[in-house]
C-alpha beads as a LAMMPS data file, in Angstrom:
LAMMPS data file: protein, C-alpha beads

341 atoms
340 bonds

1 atom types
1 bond types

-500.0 500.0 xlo xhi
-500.0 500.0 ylo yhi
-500.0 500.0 zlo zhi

Masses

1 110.0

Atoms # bond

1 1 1 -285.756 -369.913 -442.096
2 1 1 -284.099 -366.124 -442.729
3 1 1 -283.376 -364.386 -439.390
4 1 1 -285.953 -361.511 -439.234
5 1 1 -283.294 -358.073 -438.943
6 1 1 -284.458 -356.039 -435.770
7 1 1 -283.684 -352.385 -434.894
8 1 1 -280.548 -353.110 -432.956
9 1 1 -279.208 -354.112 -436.224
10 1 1 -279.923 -351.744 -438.667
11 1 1 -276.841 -349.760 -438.339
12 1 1 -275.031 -352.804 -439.129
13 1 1 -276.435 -353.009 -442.552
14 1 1 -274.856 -352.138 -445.661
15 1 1 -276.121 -348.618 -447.928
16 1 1 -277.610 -351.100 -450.699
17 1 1 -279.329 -353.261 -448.062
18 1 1 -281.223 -349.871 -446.409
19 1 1 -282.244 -348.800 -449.898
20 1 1 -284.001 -352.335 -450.643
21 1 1 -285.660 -352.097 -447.325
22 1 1 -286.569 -348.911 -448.018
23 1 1 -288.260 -349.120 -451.548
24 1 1 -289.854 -352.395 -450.224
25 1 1 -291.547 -350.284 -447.773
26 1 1 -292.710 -347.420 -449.591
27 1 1 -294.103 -349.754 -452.064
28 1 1 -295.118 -348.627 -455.843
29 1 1 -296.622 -345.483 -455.351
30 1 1 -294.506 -343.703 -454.347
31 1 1 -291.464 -345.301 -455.499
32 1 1 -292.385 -345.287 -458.916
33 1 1 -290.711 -341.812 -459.533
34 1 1 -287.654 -343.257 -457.705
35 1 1 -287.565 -346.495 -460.303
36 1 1 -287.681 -344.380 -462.925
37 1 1 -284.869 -342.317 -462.590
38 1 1 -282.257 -345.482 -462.059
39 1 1 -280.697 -347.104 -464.423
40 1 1 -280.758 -350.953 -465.544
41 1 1 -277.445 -351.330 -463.663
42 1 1 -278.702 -349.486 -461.046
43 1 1 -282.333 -351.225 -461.056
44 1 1 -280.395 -355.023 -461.283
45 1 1 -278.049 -354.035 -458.046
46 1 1 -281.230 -353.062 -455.709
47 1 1 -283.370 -355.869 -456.781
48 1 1 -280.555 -358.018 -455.747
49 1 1 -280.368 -357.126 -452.464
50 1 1 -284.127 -356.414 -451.848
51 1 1 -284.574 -360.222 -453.231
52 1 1 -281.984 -361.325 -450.430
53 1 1 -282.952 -359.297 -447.638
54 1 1 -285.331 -361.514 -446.129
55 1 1 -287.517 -360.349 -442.996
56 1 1 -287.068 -357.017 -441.705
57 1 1 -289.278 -356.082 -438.350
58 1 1 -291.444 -353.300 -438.281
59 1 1 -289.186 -351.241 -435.306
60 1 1 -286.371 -352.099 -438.140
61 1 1 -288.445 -350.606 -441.087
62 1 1 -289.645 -347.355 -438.654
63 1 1 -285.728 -346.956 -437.861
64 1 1 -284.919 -346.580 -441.488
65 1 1 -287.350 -344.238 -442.287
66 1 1 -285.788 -342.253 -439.302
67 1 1 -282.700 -342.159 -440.962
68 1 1 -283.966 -341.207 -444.332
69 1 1 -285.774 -338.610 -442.422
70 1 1 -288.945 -339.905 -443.203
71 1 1 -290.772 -340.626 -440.230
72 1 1 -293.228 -343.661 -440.574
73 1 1 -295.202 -345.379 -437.998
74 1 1 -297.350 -347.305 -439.799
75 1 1 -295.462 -349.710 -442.021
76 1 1 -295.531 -352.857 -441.215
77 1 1 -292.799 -355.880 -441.114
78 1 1 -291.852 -356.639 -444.784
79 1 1 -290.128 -359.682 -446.512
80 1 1 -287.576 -358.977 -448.974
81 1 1 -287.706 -362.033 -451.530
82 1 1 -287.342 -363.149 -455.418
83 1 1 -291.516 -363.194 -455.380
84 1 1 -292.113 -359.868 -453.580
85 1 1 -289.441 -358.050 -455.536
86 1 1 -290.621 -359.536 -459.009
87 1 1 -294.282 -358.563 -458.100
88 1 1 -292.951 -355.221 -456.898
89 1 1 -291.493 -354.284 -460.320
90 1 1 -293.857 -355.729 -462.494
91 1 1 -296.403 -352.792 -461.374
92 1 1 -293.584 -349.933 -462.096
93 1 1 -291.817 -351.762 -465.075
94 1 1 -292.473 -353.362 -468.372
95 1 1 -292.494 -357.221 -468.785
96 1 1 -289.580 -357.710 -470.561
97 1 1 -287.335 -355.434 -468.010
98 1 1 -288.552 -356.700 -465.032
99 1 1 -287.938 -360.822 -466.530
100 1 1 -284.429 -359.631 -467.455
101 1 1 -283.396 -358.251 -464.186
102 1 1 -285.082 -361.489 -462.115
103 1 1 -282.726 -363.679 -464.789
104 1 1 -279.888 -361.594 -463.567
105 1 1 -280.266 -362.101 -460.299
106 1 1 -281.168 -365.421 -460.379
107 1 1 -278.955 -366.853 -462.291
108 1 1 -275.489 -368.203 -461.787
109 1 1 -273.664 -366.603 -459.010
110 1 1 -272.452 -363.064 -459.878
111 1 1 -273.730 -359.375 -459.230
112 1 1 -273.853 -358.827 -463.656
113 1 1 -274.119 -360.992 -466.541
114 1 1 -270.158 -360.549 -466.841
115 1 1 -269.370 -362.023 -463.412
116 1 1 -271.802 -364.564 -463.878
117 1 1 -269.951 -365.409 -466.901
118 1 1 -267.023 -365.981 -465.069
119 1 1 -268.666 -369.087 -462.677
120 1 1 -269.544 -370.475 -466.030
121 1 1 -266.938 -373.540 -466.615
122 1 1 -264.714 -372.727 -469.471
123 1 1 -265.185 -375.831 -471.888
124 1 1 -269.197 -375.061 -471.939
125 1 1 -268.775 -370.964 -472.295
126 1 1 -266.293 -371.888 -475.337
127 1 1 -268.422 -373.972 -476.584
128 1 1 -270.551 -371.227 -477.491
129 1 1 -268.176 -368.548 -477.965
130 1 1 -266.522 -370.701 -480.770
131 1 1 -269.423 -370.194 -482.967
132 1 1 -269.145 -366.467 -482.363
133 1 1 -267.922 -364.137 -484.573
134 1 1 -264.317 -363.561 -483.814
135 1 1 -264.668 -359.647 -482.433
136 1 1 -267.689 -361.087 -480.641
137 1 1 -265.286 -363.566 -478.579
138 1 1 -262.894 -360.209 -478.250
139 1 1 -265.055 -358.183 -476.115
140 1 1 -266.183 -360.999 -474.114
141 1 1 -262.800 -362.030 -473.060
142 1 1 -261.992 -358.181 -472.275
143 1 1 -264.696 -358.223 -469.961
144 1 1 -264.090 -360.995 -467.715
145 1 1 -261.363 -361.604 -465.640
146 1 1 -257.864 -362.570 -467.339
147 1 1 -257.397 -365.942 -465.582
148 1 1 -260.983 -367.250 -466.613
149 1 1 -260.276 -365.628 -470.297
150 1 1 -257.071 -367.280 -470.658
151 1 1 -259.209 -370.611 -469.388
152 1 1 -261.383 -370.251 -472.428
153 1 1 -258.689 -369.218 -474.625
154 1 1 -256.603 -372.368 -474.239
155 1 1 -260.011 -374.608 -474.953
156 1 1 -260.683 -372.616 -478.329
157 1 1 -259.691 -373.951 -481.130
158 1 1 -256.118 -373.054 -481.692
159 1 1 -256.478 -371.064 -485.113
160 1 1 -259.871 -369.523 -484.175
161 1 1 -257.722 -368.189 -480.686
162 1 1 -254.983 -366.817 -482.361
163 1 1 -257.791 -364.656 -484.378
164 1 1 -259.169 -363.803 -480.971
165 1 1 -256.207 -362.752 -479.698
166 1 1 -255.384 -360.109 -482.756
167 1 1 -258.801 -358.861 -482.825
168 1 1 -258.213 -358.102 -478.955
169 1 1 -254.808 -356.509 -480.205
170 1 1 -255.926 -353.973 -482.183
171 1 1 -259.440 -353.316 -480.322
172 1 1 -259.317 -349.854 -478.643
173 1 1 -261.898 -348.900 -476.224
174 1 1 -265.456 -350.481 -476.870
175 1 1 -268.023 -348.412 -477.839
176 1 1 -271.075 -348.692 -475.569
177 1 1 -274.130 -349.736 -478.339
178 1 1 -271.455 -352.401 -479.331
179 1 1 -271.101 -353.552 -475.779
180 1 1 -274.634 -353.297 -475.296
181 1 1 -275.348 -355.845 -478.316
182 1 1 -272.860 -358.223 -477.297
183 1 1 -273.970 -358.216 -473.895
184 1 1 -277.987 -358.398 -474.979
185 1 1 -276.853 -361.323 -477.419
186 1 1 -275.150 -363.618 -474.863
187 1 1 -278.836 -362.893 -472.295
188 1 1 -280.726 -364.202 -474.811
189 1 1 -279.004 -366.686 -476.755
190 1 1 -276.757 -367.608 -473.661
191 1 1 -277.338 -366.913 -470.180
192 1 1 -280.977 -367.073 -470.073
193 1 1 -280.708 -370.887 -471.292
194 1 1 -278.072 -371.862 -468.606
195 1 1 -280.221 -370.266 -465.681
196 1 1 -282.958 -372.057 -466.343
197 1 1 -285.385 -369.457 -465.254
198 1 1 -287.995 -368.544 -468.040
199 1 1 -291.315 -369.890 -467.213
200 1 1 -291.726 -373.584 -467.989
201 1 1 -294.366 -374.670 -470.461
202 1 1 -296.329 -377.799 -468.813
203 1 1 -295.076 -380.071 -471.231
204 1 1 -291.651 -379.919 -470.353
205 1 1 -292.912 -380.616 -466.706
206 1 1 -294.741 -383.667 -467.888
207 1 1 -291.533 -384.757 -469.580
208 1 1 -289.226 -384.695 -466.677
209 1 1 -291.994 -386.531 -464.930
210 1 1 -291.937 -389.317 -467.017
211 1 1 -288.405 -389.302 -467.177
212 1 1 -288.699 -390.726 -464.313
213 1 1 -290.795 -393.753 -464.965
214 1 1 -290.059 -397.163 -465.812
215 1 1 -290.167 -398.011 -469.806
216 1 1 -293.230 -399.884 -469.228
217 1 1 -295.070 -397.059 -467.198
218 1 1 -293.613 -394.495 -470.328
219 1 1 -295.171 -396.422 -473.103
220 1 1 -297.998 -397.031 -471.292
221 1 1 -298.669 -393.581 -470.596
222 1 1 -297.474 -392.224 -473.566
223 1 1 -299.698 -394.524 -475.697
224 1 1 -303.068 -393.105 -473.678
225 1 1 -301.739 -389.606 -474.166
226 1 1 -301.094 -390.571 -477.745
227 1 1 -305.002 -391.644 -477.783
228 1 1 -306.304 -388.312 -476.450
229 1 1 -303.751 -385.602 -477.827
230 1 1 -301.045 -387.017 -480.091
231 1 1 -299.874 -383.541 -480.584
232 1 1 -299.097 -383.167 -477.048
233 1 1 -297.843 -386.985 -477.066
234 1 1 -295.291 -386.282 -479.395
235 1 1 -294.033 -382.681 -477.665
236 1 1 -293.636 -384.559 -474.258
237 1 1 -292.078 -387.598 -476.002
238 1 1 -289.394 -385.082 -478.064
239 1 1 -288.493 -383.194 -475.024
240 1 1 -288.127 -386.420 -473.065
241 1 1 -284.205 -386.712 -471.997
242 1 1 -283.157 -390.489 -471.851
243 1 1 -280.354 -392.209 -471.205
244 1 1 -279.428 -393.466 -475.372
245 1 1 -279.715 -389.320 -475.401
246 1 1 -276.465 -389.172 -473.751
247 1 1 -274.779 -390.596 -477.171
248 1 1 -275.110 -386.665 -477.772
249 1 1 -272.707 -385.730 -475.474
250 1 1 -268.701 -384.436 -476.577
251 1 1 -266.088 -386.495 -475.686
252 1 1 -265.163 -384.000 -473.307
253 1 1 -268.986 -384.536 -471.449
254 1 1 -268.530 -388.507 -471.304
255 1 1 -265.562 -388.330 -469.483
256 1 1 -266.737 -385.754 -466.935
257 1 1 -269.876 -387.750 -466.541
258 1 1 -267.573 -391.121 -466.073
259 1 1 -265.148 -389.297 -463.484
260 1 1 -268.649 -388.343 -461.286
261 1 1 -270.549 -391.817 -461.623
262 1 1 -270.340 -394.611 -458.951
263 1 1 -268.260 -397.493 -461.661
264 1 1 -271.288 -400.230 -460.091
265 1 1 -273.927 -398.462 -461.271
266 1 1 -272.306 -397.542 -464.619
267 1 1 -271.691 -401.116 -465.241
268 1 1 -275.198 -401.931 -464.501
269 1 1 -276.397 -399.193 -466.657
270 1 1 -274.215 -400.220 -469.472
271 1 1 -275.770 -403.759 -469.592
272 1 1 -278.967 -402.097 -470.836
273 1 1 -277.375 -399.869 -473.319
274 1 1 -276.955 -399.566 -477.453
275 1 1 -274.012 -400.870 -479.034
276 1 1 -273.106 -397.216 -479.936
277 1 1 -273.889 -395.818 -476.436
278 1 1 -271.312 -398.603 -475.227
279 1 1 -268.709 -397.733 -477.884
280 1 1 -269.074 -394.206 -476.978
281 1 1 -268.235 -394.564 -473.359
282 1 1 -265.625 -397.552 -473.631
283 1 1 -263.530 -394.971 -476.275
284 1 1 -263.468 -392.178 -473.526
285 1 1 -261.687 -394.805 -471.026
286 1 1 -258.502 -395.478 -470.947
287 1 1 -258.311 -399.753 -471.980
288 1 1 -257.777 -400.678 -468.832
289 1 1 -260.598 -398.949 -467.154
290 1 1 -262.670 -400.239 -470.208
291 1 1 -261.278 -404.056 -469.938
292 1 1 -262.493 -403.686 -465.927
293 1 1 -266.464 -402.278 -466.528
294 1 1 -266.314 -405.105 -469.401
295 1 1 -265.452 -408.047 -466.442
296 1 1 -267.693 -406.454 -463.800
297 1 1 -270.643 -406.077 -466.620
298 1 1 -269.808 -409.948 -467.616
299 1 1 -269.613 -410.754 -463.869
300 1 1 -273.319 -409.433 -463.211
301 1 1 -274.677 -411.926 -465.139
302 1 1 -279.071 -411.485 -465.873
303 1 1 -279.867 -408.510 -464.343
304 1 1 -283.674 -407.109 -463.687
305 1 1 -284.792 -404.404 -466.431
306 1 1 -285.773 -402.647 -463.666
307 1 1 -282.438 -402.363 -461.880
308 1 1 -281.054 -401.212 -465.342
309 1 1 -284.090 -398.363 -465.788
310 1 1 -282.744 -397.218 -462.368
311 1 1 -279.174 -397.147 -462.734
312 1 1 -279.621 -395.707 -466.488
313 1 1 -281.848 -392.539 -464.756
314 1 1 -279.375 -391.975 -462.076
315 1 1 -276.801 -391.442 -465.149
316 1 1 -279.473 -389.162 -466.929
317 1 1 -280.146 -387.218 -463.523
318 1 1 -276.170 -386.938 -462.718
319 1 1 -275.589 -385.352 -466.251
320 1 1 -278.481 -383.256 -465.782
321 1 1 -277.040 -382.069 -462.523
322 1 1 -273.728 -381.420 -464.300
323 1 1 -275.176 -379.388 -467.520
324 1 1 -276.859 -377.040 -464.986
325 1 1 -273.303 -376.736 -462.826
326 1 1 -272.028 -375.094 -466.385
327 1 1 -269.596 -378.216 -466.528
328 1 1 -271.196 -380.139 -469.372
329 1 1 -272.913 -379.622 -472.694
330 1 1 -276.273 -381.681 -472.910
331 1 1 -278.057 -381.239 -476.919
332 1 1 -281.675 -381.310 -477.597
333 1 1 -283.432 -384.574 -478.567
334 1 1 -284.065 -383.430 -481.706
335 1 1 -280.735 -382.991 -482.729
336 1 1 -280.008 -379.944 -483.997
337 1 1 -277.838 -376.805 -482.199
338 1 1 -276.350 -377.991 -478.820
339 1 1 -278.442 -376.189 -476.031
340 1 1 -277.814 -375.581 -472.916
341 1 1 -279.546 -377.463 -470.386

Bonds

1 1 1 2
2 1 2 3
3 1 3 4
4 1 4 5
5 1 5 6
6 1 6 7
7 1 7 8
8 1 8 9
9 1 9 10
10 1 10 11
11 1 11 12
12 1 12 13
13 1 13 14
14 1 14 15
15 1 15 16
16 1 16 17
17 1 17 18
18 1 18 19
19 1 19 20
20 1 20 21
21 1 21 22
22 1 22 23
23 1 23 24
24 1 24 25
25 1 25 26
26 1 26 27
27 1 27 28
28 1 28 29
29 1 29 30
30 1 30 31
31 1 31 32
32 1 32 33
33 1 33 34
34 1 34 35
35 1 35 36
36 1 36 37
37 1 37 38
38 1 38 39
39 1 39 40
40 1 40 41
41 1 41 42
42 1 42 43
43 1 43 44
44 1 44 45
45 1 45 46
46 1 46 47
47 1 47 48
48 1 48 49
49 1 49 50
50 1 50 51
51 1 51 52
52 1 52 53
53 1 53 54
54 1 54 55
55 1 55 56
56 1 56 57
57 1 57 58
58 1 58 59
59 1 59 60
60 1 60 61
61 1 61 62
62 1 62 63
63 1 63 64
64 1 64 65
65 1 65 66
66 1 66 67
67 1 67 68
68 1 68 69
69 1 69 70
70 1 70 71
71 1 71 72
72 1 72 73
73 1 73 74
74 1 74 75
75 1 75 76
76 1 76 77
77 1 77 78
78 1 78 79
79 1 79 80
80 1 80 81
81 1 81 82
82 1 82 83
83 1 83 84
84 1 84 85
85 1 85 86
86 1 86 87
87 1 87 88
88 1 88 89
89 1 89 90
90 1 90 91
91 1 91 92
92 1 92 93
93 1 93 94
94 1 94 95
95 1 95 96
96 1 96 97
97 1 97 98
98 1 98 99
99 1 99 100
100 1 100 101
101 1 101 102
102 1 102 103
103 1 103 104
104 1 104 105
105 1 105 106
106 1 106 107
107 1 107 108
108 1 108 109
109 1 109 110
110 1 110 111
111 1 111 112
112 1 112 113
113 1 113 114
114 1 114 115
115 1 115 116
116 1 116 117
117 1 117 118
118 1 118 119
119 1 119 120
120 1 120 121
121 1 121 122
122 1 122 123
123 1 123 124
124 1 124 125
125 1 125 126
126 1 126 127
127 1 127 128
128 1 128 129
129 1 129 130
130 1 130 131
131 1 131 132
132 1 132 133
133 1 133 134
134 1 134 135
135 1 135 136
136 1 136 137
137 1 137 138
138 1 138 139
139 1 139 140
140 1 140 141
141 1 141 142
142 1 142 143
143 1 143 144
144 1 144 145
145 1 145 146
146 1 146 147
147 1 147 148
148 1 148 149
149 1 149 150
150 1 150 151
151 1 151 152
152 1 152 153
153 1 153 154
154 1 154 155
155 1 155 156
156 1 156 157
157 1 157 158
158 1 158 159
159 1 159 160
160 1 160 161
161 1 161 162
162 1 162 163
163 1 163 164
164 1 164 165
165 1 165 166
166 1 166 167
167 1 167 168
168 1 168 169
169 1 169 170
170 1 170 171
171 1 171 172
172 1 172 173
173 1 173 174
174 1 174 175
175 1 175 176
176 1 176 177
177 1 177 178
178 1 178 179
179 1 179 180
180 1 180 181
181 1 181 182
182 1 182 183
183 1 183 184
184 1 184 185
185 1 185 186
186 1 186 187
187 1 187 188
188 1 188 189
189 1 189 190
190 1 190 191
191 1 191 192
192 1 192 193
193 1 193 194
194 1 194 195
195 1 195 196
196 1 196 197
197 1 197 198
198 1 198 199
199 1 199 200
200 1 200 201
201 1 201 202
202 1 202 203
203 1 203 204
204 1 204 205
205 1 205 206
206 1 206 207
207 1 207 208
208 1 208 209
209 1 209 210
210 1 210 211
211 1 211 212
212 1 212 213
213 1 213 214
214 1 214 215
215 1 215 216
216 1 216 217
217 1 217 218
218 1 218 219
219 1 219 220
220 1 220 221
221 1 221 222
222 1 222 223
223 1 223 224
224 1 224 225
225 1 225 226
226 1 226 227
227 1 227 228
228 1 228 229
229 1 229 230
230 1 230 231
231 1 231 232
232 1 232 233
233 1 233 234
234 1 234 235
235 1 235 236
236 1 236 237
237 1 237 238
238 1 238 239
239 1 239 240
240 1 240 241
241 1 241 242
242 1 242 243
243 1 243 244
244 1 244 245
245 1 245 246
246 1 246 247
247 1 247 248
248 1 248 249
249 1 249 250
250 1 250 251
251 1 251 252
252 1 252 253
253 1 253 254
254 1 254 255
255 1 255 256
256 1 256 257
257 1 257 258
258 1 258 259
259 1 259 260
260 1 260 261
261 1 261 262
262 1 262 263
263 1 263 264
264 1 264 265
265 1 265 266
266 1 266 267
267 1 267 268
268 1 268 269
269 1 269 270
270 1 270 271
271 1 271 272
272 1 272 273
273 1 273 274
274 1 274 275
275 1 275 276
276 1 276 277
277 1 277 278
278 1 278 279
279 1 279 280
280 1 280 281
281 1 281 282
282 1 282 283
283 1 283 284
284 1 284 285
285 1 285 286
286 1 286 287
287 1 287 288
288 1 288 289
289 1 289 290
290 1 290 291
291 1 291 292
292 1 292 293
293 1 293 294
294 1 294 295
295 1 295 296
296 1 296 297
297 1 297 298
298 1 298 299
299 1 299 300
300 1 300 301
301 1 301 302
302 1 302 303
303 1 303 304
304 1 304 305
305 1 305 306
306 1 306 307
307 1 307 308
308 1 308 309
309 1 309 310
310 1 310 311
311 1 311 312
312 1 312 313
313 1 313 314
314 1 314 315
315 1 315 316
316 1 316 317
317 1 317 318
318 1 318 319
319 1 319 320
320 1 320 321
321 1 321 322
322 1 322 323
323 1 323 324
324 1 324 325
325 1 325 326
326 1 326 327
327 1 327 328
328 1 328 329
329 1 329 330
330 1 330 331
331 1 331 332
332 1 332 333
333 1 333 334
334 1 334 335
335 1 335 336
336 1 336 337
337 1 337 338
338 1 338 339
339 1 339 340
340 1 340 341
């Protein structure tokens, strides 16, 4: 539970933290005027820190007002949160504004979409980056800092670098529509995807539930949907994750998913898996890790289906957990352009 901020510490907090307090308190009316006159940047930097501020007593609030020479009696304690602060600007700002700035701040650690670019591991961000256009990748690595650039440089492909690095050569200063576009680009296409925090439609939350069930609860289910709505049978059933799924993954993903999975419960989940999910994973180890999961999947002998289901959705769940860190690449079931997860 947030500590509720009282009047003896007020003078403690920060310029930014005052000003969320503040606009929390004078609410839209009349803060509108004040909205309108910031700009995106910054709009993004006080809706950070009125989403984080948490409870702020009413002797706190009155204090604050005292300081911005504003004396106000009657406000009551507020809660600075992600709901209240969305709720707050969708009354002063259009849609679209208001779900870009919550995506901002709710996404990956960072105070802009360039910082949180740099907590994104470097494998996944070139991953997208290589299908850039080659100026594209230029800017980007101008913007963040050198060490995670130089990350992302050394995972690029080697010709498609060295192009990088001579469109960064001969790029003077940026102008600021260009930035702009890049910037808007990797929101949309990019960032937005790897946050995870768009609105989810109810069948992907019907899919994640089932992910979770047994294969004989899933068909069984999925055939009685199928009965009643095939449409929405066949949505849930091609945003279903499973485990034969992970045959999607780079070589680069199997082996981080090996290095963070407990070797019993791969070997159990292995004895339930294709000949080409087996192949994939066996090629990613080196032979002698491969000769030992092949003994200790021999040594199981018969094994329940339902120990396998379990083991195999722990896998899923792990990789899950992983493409949301920014560490892995997961692709859609449908096979087309990788996605991030």
């Amino acid at each position: 539970m947030d500590t509720q901020i009282e009047i003896a510490e007020v003078a403690k907090m920060s310029g930014p933290q005052k000003a969320a307090a503040f606009m929390l308190a004078i609410g839209e009316e009349h803060g509108r005027g004040i909205w309108e006159l910031l700009t995106d940047d910054e709009v993004k930097e006080l809706s950070q820190h009125m989403s984080k501020l948490g409870p702020v007593s009413a002797d706190a609030v009155e204090e604050l007002f005292v300081e911005f020479a504003s004396m106000v009696s009657t406000v009551g304690k507020l809660n600075g949160s992600f709901d209240n602060t969305e709720r707050l600007l969708r009354k002063l700002l259009p849609d679209d504004r208001v779900h870009q700035i919550m995506d901002e701040i709710r996404g990956p650690a960072g105070r802009t979409m360039w910082d949180k670019l740099g907590n994104v591991n470097e494998v996944v961000l070139a991953s997208y980056l290589k299908n850039e256009y080659p100026q594209t990748v230029a800017v980007v690595l101008q913007k963040i800092k050198p060490e995670h650039a130089a990350r992302v440089l050394s995972v690029l492909p080697e010709d498609f670098s060295m192009e990088v690095i001579m469109r960064m050569l001969r790029m003077e200063s940026v102008q600021k529509d260009i930035l702009d576009k890049v910037e808007q680009t990797l929101r949309v296409e990019f960032m937005n995807n790897l946050a995870r925090t768009s609105q989810r439609d109810s069948h992907e939350t019907i899919a994640e539930i089932f992910n979770f069930l047994d294969r004989s609860a899933e068909s069984r289910f999925l055939s009685a949907l199928e009965d009643r709505n095939r449409d929405s049978a066949e949505r849930i059933r091609a945003l279903m994750f499973t485990f034969e799924d992970l045959a999607k993954l780079d070589p680069s993903g199997v082996q981080t998913l090996l290095r963070n999975v407990d070797k019993d419960r791969l070997a159990l989940a292995m004895k339930g898996a294709s000949d080409t999910l087996r192949d994939l994973f066996f090629s990613n180890m080196s032979e002698r890790a491969a000769k030992i999961l092949r003994e200790d999947m021999e040594a199981m002998g018969p094994v329940r289906l339902r120990d396998v289901d379990e083991a195999q959705m722990e896998m899923v769940n792990k990789a899950k957990d992983l493409a949301e860190a920014g560490e892995i690449l997961l692709s859609d079931n449908k096979g087309e352009d990788e996605l991030i997860y």
